[in-house]
ZANULUM-632942 format. One record per residue (C-alpha): residue number from 1; residue in one letter; chain; x, y, z. Coordinates in nm, 4 decimals. Layout:
N
+-----+---+---+----------+----------+----------+
|   k | r | c |        u |        v |        w |
+-----+---+---+----------+----------+----------+
| NUM | a | A |        X |        Y |        Z |
...
+-----+---+---+----------+----------+----------+
END
This chain:
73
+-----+---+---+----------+----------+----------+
|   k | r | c |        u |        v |        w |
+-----+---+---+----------+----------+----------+
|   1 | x | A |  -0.7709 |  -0.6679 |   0.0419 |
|   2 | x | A |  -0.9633 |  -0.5406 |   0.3989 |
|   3 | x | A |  -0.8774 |  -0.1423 |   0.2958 |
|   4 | x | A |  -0.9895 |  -0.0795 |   0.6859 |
|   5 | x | A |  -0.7031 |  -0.2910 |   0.8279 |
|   6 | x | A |  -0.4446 |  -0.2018 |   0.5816 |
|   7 | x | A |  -0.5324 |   0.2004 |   0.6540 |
|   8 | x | A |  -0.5066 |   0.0864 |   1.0762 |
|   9 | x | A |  -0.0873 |  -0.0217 |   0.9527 |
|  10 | x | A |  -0.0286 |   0.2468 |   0.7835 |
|  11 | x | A |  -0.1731 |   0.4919 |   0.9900 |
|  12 | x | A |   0.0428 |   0.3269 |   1.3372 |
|  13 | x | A |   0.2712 |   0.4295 |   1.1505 |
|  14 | x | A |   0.4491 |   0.7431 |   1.2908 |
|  15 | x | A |   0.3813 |   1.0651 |   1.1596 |
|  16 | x | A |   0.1528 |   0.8644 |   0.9047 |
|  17 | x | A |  -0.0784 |   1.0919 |   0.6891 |
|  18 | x | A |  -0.4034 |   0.9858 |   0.4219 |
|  19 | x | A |  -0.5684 |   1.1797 |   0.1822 |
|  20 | x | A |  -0.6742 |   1.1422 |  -0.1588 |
|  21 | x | A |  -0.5608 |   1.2222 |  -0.4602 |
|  22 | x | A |  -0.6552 |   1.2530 |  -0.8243 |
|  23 | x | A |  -0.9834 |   1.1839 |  -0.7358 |
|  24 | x | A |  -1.0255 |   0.8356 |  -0.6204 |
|  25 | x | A |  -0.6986 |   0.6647 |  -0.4818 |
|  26 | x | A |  -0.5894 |   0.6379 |  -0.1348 |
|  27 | x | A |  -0.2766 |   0.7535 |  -0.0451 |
|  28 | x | A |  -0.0251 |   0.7376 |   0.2315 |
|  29 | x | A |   0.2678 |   0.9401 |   0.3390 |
|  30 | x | A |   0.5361 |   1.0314 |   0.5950 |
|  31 | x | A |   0.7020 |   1.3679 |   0.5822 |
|  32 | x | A |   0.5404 |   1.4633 |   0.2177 |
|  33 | x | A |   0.7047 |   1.1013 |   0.0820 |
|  34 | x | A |   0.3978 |   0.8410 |  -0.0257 |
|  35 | x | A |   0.4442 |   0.5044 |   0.0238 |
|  36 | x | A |   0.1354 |   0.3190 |  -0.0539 |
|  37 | x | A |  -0.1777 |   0.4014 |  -0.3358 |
|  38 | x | A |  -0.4490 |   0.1946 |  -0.3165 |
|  39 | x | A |  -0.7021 |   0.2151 |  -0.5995 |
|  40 | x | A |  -1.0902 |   0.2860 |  -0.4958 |
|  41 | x | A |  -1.2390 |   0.2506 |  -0.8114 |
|  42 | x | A |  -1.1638 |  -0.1008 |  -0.8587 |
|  43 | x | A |  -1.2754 |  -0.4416 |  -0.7219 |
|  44 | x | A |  -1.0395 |  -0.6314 |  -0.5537 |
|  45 | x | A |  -0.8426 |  -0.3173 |  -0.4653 |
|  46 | x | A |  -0.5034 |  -0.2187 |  -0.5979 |
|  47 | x | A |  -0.2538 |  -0.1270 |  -0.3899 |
|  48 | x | A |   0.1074 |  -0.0422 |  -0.5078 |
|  49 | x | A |   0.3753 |   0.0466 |  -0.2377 |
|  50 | x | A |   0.7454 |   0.2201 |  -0.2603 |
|  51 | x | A |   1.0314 |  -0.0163 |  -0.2076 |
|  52 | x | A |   1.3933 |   0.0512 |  -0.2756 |
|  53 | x | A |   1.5080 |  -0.1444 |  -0.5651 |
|  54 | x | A |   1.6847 |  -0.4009 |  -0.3387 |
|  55 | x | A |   1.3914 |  -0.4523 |  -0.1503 |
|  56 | x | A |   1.2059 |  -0.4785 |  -0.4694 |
|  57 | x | A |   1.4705 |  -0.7276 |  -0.6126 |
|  58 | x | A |   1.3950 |  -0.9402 |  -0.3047 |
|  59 | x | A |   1.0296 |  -0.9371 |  -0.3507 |
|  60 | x | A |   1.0448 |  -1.0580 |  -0.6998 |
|  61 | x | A |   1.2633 |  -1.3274 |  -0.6343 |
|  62 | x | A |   1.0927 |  -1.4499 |  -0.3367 |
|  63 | x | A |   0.7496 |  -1.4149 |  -0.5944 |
|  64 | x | A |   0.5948 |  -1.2331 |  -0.3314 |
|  65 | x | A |   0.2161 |  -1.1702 |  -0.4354 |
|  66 | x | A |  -0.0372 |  -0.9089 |  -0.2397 |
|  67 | x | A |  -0.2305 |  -1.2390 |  -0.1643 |
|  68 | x | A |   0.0575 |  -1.3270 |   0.0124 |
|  69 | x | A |   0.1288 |  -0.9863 |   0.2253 |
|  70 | x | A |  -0.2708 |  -0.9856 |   0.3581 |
|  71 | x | A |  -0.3491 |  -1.3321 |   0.3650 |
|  72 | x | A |  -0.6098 |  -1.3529 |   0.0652 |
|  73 | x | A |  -0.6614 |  -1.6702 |  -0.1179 |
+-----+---+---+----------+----------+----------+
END
């Protein structure tokens, strides 16, 4: 995962934030609400984002994979 373009979407985002938090993971948020952590201390990178569960339920059935989201093979 290219942490550089994935911090250029979330930050377009309006009234995007970043800081970091216990120490070593990337975080994201709009009006105090995170909705992305991406792991720094591991290689490839981690990220885990906030869905709803619907949104979630659609993800899993459509077996959608972070390799899928940013075009890693």
């Amino acid at each position: 995962m290219d942490i550089e373009r994935l911090r250029e979407i979330c930050l377009a985002l309006p009234h995007s934030t970043e800081d970091i938090k216990w120490g070593n993971h990337l975080t994201f948020c709009i009006a105090a609400k995170m909705f992305i952590i991406i792991g720094l201390d591991q290689f490839p990178h981690n990220a885990s984002f906030k869905t709803s569960e619907e949104e979630f339920d659609k993800l899993k059935r459509l077996r959608v994979h972070s390799s899928t989201l940013f075009g890693e093979k």
